[in-house]
C-alpha positions, 0 to 999 in steps of 0.5 A: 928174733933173727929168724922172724926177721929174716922171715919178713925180709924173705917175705919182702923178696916174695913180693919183689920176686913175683912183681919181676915175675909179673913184668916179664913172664904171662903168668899163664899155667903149667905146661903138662905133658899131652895126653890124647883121649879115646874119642873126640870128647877127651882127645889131645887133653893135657893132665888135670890139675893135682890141686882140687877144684871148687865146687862153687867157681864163682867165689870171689878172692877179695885179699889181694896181693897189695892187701898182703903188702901192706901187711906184711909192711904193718907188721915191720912197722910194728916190729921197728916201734916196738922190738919187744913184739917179738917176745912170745908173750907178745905175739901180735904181730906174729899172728898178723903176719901168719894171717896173712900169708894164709890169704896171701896163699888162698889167693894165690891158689885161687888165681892159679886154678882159673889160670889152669882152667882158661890157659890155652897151654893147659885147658881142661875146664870140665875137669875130666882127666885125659885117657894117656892112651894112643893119639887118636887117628882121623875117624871121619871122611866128612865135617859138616856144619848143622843147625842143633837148635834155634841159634846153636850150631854143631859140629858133625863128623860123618853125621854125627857130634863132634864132642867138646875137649874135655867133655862129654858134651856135644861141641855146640857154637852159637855163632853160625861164623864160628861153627865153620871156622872150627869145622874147617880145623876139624877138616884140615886134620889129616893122620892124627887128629892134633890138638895144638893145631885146632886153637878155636876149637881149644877156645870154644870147648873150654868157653862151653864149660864156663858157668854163670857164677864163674865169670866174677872170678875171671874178670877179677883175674883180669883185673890183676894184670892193669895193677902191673900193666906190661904196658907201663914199664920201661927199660933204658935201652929200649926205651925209645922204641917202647914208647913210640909204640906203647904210648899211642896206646897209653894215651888212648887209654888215659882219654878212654877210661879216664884214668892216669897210666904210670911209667915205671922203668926197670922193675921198680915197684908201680903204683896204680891209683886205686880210684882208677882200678875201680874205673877199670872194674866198673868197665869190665863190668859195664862190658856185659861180656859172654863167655866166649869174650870172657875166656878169650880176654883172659887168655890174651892178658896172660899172653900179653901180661897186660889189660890194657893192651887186649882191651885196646885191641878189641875196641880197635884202638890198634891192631893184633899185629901191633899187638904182638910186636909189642908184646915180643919187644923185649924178646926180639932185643935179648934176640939181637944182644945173644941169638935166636935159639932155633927151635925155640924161640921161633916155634915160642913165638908162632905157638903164642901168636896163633893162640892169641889170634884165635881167641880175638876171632872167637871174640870177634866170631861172638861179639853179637851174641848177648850173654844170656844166649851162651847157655846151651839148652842141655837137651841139645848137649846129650840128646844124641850120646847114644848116637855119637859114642 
């Protein structure tokens, strides 16, 4: 009896632990070790994921963390009514609680592979393992820019295609904007050709694998970050400064998504209507968004821990640079109580802020392109591998 008791309170502290976990850290994938590929299709990849992959990405993963919540609080409900459910020839509330820490741990692996598949830290959405070989040395004297196929665009190193990280695909664009944008990073390489500092081609190339049947599950993915919004927490002695900066923002959101924003301060537990998580829902859908957006605005909720915060942005509600300061607040007061770690902190914060401002120009480089029009023929993905090997 003791020890199932101390099960549902160390389940309890579970919940707690990864709401704290929510509040303070993006909750963005492992970092790996860089390993860089053979050619441009696998170069600067880091290692896969251990954990297999779904055939089908497009499942959606309807358990949710409040599901599991609510059930494992049913079950002490159960428990303080009846004790003698804890006799094994009562095991009800036994396999009530086994069932859902089973989903509870679905989703969480299912939450977990888009979060490896779309971080920027860990893109590797083709699922192809990068070669641990040597880093690969600038091969090429010129980057151009050429039109593959009507609104497609590729990028050609000394004429021939510069291939997608983590494919074997020709890297494809369609916009002409956004295929000299990433020309101009495979242009700036000059020794070894370095991944981290090619953000939009990082996008762009994990964006090129997305399939139809995978954008449900990513706006699902999304949808998380508005249950326990960055945005709607409080600490004491910040406060004032949180709220001359976040509740312009909040406002906005109150009048345009017509919901009502909580504030919660500390790390209490924050309760969002579910009638306006609907709304959100509905909105996200309502966006018809293309993968390039889709990728982009997953990325930056994990880097802001927050929804409302990239959708702000995107619509121009504020700007990126306000966006970033907020999103450092709490860091930039740890800073002033202790110090700034060299090294660390600074490299941290110039590291987060051009991932993120790659993917709002990815989102702004294709925010004309309809969704249906991000699907490249796949005539123009491989027709020249003979060619580009």
């Amino acid at each position: 009896k003791l020890q199932f008791l101390y099960l549902i309170e160390y389940l309890r502290n579970v919940i707690m632990f990864r709401r704290c976990v929510t509040r303070y850290c993006a909750p963005g994938p492992k970092r790996g070790s860089v390993n860089v590929g053979a050619d441009a299709g696998v170069m600067g990849g880091v290692d896969a994921v251990d954990a297999p992959r779904s055939s089908h990405e497009g499942t959606k993963t309807k358990f949710t963390m409040d599901e599991f919540e609510e059930n494992i609080h049913k079950t002490a409900e159960i428990l303080d009514k009846d004790p003698d459910m804890l006799n094994p020839e009562a095991p009800d509330a036994s396999e009530l609680l086994q069932k859902s820490f089973r989903k509870f741990k679905e989703t969480e692996m299912q939450q977990g592979r888009i979060s490896e598949e779309d971080g920027l830290f860990n893109m590797t959405p083709s699922g192809i393992e990068a070669k641990p070989i040597r880093a690969l040395k600038v091969f090429y004297k010129t980057v151009g820019v050429e039109e593959v196929a009507p609104g497609w665009w590729g990028i050609k190193l000394d004429g021939r295609n510069a291939k997608a990280f983590e494919s074997e695909d020709n890297l494809v664009l369609p916009s002409e904007e956004f295929a000299h944008a990433v020309a101009h990073e495979w242009a700036s390489q000059t020794t070894v050709i370095n991944r981290f500092s090619m953000p939009l081609t990082d996008v762009a190339s994990g964006a090129h694998q997305v399939q139809p049947d995978g954008l449900p599950a990513r706006l699902g993915y999304a949808l998380e970050f508005f249950k326990h919004d960055h945005l709607f927490y409080r600490e004491e002695h910040i406060r004032e400064e949180q709220d001359e900066m976040i509740e312009p923002i909040l406002e906005w959101a109150d009048r345009f998504f017509d919901i009502k924003t909580p504030r919660v301060e500390g790390i209490r537990r924050c309760t969002v209507d579910p009638a306006d998580i609907e709304k959100m829902r509905r909105y996200l859908e309502s966006m018809n968004m293309n993968k390039f957006q889709v990728v982009g605005l997953t990325v930056l909720c994990q880097y802001m821990s927050s929804l409302i915060l990239p959708l702000a942005v995107v619509n121009n509600a504020t700007n990126l640079e306000i966006a970033l300061l907020i999103n450092r607040i709490e860091e930039l007061n740890n800073i002033r109580a202790t110090s700034e770690v060299e090294g660390y902190h600074d490299i941290r914060h110039l590291d987060s802020v051009v991932k993120m401002a790659a993917c709002h120009a990815a989102w702004g480089f294709t925010q004309r392109v309809k969704p249906h029009d991000c699907y490249a023929d796949p005539s123009i993905l491989r027709k020249q591998k003979a060619a580009s090997a």
